[in-house]
TIVO-2410 file (N, C-alpha, C; in nm, 3 decimals):
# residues 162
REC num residu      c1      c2      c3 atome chaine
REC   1      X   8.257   8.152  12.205     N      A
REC   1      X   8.272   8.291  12.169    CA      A
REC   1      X   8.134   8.348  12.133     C      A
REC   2      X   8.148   8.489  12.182     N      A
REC   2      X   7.982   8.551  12.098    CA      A
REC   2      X   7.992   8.544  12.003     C      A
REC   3      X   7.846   8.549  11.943     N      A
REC   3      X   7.785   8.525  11.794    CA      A
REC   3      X   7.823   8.684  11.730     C      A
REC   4      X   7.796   8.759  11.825     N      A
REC   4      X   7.819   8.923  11.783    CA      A
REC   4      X   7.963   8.931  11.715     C      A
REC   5      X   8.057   8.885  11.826     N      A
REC   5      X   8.235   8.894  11.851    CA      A
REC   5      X   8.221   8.800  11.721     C      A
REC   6      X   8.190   8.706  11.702     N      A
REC   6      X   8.249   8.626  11.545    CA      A
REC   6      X   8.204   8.690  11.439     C      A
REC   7      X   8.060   8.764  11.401     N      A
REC   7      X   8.058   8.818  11.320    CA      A
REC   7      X   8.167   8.933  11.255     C      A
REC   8      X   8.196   9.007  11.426     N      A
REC   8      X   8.264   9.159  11.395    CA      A
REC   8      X   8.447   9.046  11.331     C      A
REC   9      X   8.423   8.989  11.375     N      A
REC   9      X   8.581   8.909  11.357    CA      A
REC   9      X   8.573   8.907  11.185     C      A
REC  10      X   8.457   8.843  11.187     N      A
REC  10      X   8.457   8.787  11.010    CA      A
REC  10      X   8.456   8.923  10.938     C      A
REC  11      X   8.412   9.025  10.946     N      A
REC  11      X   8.389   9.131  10.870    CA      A
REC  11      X   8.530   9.211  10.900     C      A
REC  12      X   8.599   9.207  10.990     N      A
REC  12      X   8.745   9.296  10.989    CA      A
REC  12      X   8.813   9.200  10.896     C      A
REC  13      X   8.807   9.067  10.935     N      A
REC  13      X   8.961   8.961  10.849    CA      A
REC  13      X   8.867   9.012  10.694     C      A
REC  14      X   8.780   8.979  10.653     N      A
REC  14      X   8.716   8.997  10.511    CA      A
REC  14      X   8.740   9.140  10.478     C      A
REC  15      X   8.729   9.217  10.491     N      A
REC  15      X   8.798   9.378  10.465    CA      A
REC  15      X   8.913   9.426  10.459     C      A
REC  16      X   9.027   9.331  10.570     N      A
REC  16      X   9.142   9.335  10.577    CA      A
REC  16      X   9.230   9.279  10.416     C      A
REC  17      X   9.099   9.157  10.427     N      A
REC  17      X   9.160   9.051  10.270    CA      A
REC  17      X   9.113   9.122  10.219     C      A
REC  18      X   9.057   9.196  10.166     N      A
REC  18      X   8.990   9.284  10.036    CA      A
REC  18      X   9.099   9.398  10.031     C      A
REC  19      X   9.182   9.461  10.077     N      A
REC  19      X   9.236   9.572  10.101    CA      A
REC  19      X   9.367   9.499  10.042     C      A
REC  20      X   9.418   9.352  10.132     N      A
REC  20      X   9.561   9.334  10.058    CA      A
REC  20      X   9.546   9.240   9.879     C      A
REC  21      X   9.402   9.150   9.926     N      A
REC  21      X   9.387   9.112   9.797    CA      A
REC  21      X   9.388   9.240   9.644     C      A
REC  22      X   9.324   9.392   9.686     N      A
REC  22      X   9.339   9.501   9.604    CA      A
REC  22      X   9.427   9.560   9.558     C      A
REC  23      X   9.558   9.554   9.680     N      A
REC  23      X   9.667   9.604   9.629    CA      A
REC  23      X   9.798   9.502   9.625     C      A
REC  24      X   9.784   9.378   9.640     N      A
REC  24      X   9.896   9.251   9.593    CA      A
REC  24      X   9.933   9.307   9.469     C      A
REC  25      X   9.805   9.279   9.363     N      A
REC  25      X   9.838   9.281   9.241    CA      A
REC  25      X   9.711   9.403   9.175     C      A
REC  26      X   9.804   9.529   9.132     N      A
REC  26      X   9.721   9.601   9.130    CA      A
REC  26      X   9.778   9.657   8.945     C      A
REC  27      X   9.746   9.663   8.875     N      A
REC  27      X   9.763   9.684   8.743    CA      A
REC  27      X   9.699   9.835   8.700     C      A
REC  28      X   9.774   9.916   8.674     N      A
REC  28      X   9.719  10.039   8.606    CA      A
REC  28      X   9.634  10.001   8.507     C      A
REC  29      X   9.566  10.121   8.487     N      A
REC  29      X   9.466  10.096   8.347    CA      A
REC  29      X   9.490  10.226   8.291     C      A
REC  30      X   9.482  10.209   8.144     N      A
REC  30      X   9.510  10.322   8.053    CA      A
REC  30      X   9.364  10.387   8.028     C      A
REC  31      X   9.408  10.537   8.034     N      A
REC  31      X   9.250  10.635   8.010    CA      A
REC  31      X   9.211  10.628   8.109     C      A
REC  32      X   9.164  10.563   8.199     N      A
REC  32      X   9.131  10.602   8.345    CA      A
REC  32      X   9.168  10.641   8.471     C      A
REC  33      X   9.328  10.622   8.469     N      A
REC  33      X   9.385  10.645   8.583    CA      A
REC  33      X   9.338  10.587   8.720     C      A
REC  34      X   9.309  10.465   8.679     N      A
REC  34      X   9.247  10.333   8.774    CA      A
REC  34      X   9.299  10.235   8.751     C      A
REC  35      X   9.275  10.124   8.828     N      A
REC  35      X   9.363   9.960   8.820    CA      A
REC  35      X   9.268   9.852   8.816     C      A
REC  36      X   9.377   9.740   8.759     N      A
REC  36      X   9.267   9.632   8.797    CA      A
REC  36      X   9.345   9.560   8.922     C      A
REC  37      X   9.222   9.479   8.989     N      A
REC  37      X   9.282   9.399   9.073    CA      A
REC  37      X   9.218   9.269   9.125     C      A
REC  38      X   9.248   9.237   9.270     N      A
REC  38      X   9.197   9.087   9.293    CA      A
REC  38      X   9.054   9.100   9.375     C      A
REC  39      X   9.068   9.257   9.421     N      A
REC  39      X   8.951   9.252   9.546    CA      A
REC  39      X   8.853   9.183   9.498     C      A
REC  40      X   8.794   9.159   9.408     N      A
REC  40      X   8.653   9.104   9.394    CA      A
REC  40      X   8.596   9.003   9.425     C      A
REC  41      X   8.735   8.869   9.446     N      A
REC  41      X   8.703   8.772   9.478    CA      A
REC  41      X   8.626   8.768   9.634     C      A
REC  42      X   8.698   8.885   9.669     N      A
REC  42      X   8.657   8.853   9.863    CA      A
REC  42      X   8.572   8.966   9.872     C      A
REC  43      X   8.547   9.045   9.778     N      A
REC  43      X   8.423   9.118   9.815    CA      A
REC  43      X   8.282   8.999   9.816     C      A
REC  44      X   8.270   8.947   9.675     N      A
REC  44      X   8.215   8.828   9.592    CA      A
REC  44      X   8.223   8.734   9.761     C      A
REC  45      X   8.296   8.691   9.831     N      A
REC  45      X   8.327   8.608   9.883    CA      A
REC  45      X   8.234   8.648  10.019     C      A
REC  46      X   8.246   8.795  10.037     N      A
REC  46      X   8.187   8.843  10.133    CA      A
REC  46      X   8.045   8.834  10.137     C      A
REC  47      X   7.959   8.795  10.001     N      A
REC  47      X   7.833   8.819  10.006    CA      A
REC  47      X   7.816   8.694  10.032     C      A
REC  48      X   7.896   8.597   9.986     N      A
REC  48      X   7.823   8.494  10.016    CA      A
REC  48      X   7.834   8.410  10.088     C      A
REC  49      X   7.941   8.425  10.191     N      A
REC  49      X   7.966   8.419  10.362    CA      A
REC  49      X   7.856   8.505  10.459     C      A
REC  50      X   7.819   8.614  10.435     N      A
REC  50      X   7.752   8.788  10.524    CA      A
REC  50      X   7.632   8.784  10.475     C      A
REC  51      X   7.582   8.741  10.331     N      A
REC  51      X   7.489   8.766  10.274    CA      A
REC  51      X   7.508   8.972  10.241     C      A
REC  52      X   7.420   9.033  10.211     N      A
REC  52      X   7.383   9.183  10.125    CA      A
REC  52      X   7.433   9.238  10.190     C      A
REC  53      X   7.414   9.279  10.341     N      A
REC  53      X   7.468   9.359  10.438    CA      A
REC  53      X   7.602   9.299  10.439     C      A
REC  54      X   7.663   9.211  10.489     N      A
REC  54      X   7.788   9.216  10.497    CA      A
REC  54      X   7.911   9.245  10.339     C      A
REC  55      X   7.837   9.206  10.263     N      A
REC  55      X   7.919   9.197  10.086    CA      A
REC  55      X   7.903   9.385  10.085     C      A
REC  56      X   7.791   9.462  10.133     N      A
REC  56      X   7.831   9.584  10.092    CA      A
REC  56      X   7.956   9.668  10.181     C      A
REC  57      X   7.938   9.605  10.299     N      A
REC  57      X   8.048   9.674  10.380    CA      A
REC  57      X   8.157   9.608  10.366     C      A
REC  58      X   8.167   9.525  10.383     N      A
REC  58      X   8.317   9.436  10.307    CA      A
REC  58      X   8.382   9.520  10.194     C      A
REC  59      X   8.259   9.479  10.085     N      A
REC  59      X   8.291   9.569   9.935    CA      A
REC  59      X   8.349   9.703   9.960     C      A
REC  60      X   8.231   9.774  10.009     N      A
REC  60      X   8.291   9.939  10.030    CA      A
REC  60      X   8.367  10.017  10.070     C      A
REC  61      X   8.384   9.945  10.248     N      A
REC  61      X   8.496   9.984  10.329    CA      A
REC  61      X   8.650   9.937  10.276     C      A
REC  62      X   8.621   9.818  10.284     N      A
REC  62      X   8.781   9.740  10.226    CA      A
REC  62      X   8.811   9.767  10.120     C      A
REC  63      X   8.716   9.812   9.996     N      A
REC  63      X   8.778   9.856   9.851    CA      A
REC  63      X   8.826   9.991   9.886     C      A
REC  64      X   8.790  10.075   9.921     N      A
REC  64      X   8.810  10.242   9.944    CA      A
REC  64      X   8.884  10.201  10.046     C      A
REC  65      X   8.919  10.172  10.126     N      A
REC  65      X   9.040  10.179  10.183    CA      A
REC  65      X   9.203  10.103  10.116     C      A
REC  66      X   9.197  10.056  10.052     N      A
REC  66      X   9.261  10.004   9.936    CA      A
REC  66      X   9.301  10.183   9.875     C      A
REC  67      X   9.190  10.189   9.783     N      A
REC  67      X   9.182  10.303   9.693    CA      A
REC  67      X   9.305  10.397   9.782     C      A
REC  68      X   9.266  10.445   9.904     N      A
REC  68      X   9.324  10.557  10.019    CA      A
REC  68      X   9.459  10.506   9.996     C      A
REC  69      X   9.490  10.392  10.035     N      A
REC  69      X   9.650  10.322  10.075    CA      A
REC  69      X   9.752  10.285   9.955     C      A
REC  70      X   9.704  10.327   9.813     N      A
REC  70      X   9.726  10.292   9.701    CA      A
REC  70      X   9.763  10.454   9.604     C      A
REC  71      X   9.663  10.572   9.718     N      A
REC  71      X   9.700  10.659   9.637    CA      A
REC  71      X   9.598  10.705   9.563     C      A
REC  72      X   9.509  10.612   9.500     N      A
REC  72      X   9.373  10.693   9.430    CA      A
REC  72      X   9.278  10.731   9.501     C      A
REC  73      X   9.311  10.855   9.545     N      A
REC  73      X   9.217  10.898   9.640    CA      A
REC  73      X   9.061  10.957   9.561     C      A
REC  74      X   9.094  10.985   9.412     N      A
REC  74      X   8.990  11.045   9.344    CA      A
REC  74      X   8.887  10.899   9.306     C      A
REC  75      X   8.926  10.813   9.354     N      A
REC  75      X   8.812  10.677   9.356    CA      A
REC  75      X   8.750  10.598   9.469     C      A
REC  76      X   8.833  10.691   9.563     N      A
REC  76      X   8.754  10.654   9.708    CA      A
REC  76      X   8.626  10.618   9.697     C      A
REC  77      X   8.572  10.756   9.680     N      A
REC  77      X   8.405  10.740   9.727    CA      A
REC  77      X   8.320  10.691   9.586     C      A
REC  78      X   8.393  10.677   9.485     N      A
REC  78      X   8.265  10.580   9.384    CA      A
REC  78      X   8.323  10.398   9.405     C      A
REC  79      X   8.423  10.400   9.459     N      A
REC  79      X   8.465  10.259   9.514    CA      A
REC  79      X   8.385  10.190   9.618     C      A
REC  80      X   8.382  10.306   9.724     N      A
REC  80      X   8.268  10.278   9.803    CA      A
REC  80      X   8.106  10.205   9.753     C      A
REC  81      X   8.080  10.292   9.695     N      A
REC  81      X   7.949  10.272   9.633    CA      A
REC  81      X   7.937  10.147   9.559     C      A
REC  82      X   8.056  10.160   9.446     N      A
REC  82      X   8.031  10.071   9.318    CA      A
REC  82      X   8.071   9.909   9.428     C      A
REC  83      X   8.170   9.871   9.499     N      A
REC  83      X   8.205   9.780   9.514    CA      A
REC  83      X   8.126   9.733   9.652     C      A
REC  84      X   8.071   9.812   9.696     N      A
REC  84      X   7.975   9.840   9.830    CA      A
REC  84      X   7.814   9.733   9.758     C      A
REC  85      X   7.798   9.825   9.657     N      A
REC  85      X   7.689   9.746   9.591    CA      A
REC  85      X   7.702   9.631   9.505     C      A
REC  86      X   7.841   9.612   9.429     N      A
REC  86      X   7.837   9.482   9.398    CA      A
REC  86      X   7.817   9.368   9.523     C      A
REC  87      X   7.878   9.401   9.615     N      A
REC  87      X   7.855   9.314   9.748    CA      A
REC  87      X   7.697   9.276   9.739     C      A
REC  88      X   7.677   9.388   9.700     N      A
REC  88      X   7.482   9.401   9.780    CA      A
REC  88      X   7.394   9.318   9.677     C      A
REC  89      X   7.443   9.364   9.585     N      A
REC  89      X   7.353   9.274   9.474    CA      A
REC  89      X   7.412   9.118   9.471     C      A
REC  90      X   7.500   9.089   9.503     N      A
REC  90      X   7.537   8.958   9.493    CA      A
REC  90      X   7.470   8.908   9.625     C      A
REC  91      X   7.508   8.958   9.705     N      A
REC  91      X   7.401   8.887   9.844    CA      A
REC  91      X   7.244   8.887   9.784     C      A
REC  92      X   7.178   8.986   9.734     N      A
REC  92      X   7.060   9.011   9.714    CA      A
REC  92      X   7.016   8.870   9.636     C      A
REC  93      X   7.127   8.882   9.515     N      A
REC  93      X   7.079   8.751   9.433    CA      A
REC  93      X   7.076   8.643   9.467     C      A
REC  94      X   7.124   8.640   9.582     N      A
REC  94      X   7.211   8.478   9.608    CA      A
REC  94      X   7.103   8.424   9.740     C      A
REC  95      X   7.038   8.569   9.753     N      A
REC  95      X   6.848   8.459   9.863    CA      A
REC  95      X   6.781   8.420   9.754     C      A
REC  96      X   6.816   8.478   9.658     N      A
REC  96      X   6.686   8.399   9.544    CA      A
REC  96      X   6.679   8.273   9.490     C      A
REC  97      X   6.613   8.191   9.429     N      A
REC  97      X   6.595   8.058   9.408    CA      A
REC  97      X   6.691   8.046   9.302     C      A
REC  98      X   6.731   8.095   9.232     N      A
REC  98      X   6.849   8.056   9.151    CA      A
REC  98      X   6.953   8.117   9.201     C      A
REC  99      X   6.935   8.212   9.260     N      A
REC  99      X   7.116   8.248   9.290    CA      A
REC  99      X   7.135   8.130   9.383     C      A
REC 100      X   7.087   8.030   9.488     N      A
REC 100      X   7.131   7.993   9.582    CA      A
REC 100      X   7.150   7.835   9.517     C      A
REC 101      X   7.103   7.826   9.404     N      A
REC 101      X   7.094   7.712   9.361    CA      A
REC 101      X   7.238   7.686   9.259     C      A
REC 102      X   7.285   7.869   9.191     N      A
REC 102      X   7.363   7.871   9.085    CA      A
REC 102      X   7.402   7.982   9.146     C      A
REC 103      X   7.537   7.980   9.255     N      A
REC 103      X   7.618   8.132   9.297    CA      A
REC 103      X   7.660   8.218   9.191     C      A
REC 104      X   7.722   8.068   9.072     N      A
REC 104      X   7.800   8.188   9.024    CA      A
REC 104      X   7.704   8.244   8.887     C      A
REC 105      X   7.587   8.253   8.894     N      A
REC 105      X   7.529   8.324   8.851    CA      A
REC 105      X   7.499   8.487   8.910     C      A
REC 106      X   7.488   8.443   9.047     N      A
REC 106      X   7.478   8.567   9.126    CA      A
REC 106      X   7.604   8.715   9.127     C      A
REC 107      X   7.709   8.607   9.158     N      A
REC 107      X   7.865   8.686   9.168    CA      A
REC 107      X   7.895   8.711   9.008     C      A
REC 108      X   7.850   8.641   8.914     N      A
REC 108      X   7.871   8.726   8.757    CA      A
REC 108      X   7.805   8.821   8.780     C      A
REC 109      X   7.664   8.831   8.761     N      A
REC 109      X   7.578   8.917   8.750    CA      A
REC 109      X   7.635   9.078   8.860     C      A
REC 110      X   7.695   9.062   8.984     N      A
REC 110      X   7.738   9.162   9.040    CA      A
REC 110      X   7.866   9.152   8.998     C      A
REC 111      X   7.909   9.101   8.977     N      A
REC 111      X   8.087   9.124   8.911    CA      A
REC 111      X   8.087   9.202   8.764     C      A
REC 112      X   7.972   9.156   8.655     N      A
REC 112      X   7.940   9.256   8.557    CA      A
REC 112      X   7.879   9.394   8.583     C      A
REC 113      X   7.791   9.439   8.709     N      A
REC 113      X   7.776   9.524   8.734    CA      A
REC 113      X   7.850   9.631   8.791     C      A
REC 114      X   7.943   9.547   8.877     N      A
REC 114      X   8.090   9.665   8.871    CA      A
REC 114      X   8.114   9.735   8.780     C      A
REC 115      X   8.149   9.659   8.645     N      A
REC 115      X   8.227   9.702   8.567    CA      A
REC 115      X   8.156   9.843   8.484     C      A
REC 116      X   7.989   9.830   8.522     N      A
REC 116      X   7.946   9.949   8.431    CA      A
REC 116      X   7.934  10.062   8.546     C      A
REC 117      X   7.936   9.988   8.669     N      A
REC 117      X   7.933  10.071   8.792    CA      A
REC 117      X   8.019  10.220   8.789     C      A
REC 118      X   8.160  10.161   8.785     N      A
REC 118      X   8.238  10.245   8.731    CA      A
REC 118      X   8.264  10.367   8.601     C      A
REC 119      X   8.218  10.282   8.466     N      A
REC 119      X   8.191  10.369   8.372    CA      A
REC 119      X   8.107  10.470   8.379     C      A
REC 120      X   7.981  10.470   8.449     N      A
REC 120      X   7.904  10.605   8.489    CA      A
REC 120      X   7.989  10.705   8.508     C      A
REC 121      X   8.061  10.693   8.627     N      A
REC 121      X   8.161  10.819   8.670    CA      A
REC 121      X   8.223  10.846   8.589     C      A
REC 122      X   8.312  10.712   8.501     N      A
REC 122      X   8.394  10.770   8.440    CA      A
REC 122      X   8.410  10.867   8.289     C      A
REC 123      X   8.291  10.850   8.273     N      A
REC 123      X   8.256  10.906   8.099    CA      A
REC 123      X   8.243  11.042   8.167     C      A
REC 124      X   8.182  11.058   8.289     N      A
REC 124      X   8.212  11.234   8.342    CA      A
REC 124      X   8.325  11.251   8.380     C      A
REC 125      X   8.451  11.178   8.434     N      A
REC 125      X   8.584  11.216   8.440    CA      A
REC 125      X   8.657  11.204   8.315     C      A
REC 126      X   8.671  11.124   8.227     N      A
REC 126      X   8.759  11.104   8.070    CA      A
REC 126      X   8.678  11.072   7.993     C      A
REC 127      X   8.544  11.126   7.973     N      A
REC 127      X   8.510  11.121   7.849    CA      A
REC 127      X   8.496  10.992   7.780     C      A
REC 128      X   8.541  10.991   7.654     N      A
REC 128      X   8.533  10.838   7.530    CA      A
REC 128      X   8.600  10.746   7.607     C      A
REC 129      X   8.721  10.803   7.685     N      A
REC 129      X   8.790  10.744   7.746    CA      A
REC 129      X   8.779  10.626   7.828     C      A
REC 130      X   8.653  10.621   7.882     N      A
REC 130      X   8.638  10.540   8.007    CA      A
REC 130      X   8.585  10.436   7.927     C      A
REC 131      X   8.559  10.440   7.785     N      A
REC 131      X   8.510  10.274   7.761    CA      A
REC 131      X   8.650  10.213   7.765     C      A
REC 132      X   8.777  10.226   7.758     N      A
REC 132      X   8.872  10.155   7.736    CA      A
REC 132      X   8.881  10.064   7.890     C      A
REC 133      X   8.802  10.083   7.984     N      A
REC 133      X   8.802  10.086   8.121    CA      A
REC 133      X   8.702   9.921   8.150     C      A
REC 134      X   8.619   9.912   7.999     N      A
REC 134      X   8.499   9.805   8.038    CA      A
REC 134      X   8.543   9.677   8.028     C      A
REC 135      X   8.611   9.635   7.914     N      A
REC 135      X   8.672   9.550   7.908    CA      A
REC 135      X   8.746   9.452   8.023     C      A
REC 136      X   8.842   9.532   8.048     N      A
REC 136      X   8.931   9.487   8.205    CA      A
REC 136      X   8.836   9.455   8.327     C      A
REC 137      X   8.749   9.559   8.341     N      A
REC 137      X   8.687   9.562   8.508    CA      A
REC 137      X   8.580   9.434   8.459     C      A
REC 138      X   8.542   9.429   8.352     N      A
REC 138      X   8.439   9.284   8.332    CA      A
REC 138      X   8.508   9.152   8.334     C      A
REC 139      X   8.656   9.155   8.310     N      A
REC 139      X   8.724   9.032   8.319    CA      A
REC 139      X   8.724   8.997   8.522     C      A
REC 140      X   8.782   9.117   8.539     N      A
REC 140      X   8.819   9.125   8.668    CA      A
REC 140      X   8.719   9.100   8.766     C      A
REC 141      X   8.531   9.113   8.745     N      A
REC 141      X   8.440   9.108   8.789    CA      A
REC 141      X   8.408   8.979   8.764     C      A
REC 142      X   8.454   8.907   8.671     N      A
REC 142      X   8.425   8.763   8.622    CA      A
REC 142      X   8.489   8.678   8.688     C      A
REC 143      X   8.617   8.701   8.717     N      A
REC 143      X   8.765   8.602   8.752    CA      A
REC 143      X   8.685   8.622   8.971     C      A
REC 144      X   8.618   8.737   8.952     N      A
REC 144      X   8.614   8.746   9.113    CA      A
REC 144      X   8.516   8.634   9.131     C      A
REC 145      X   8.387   8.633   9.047     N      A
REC 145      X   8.294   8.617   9.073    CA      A
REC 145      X   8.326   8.423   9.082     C      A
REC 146      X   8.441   8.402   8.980     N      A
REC 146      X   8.438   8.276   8.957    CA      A
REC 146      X   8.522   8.217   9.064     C      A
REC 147      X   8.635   8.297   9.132     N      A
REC 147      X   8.723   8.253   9.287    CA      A
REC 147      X   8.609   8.240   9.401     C      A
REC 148      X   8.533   8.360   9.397     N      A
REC 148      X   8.475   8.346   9.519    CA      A
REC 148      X   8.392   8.218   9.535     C      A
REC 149      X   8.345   8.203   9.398     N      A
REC 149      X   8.223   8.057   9.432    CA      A
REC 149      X   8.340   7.945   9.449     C      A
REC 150      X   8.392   7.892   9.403     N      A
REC 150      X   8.543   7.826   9.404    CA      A
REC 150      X   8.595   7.791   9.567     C      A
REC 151      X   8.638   7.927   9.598     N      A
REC 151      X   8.677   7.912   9.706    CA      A
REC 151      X   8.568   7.921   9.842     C      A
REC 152      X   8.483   7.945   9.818     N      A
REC 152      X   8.372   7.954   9.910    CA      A
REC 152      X   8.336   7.807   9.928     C      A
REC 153      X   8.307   7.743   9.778     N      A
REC 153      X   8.244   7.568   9.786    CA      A
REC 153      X   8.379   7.493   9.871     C      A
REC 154      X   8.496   7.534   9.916     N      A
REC 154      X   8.604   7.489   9.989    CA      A
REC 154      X   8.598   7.528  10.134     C      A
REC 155      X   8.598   7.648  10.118     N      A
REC 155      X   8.557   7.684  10.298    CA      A
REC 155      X   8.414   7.621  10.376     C      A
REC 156      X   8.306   7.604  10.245     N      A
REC 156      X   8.211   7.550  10.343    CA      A
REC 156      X   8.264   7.377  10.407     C      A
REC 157      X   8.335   7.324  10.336     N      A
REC 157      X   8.421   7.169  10.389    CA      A
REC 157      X   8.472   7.194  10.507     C      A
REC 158      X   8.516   7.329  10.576     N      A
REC 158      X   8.634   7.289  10.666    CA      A
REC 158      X   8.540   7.298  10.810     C      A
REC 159      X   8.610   7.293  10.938     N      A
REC 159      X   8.561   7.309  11.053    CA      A
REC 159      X   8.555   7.438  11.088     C      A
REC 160      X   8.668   7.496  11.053     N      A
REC 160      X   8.685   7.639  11.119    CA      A
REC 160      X   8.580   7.741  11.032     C      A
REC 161      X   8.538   7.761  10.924     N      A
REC 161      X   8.414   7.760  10.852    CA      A
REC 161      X   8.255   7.762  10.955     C      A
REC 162      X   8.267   7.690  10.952     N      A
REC 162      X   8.114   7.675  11.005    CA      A
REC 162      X   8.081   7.728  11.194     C      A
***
């Protein structure tokens, strides 16, 4: 098979999983009128399968399309961004001599950056409100950061993998 055709393959199934991993289990959040959920693991998962470029489009497209199919349409486009760039910074970290040595240093470090990713916007949409918002999205950025290395150190074992 082309090298092109497997890439475009890996980046639809990884966006596809980010979209149902987002809305399986999707939990309201109070004061923000946002949720928590699972995407992070396979955004997280995406950087470090794709490296920067692929973790932001994974992240961005597949989270905001989630957002669209779920109904929060008013988080589309900072979903994009925020989960677009956690992708990016986790790839970013993860060429460096310790991210590649220690992933899940990398996927914390962008899994905590989500979580303030979001609060920017949100202190201009609800006010005081949106700190009730940090808590959750830092668990949720943590639990991703800690599946993806997890399940990534498993996929590199198999055949169909490599």
């Amino acid at each position: 098979m082309d090298n092109n055709l497997k890439l475009l393959i890996r980046y639809a199934i990884l966006m596809a999983l980010t979209v149902v991993m987002t809305m399986v289990i999707h939990i309201p959040t109070i004061g923000t009128n946002g949720y928590l959920n699972l995407g992070d693991m396979v955004v997280l998962l995406a950087a470090l399968t794709l490296g920067k470029k692929g973790g932001f489009v994974v992240g961005g497209l597949g989270s905001a399309m989630a957002d669209l199919l779920l109904g929060y349409f008013h988080y589309a486009p900072i979903t994009f961004i925020v989960k677009g760039l956690e992708g990016y910074i986790a790839g970013t970290l993860l060429e460096t001599k310790i991210g590649s040595k220690k992933p899940i240093i990398a996927t914390s470090i962008a899994g905590i950056f989500m979580a303030f990713g979001y609060f920017i916007p949100e202190i201009f949409m609800y006010g005081k409100g949106a700190i009730a918002s940090i808590p959750g999205n830092i668990m949720q950025g943590l639990l991703g950061a800690v599946t993806s290395v997890v399940l990534y150190g498993a996929l590199k074992r198999t055949k169909a993998f490599n």
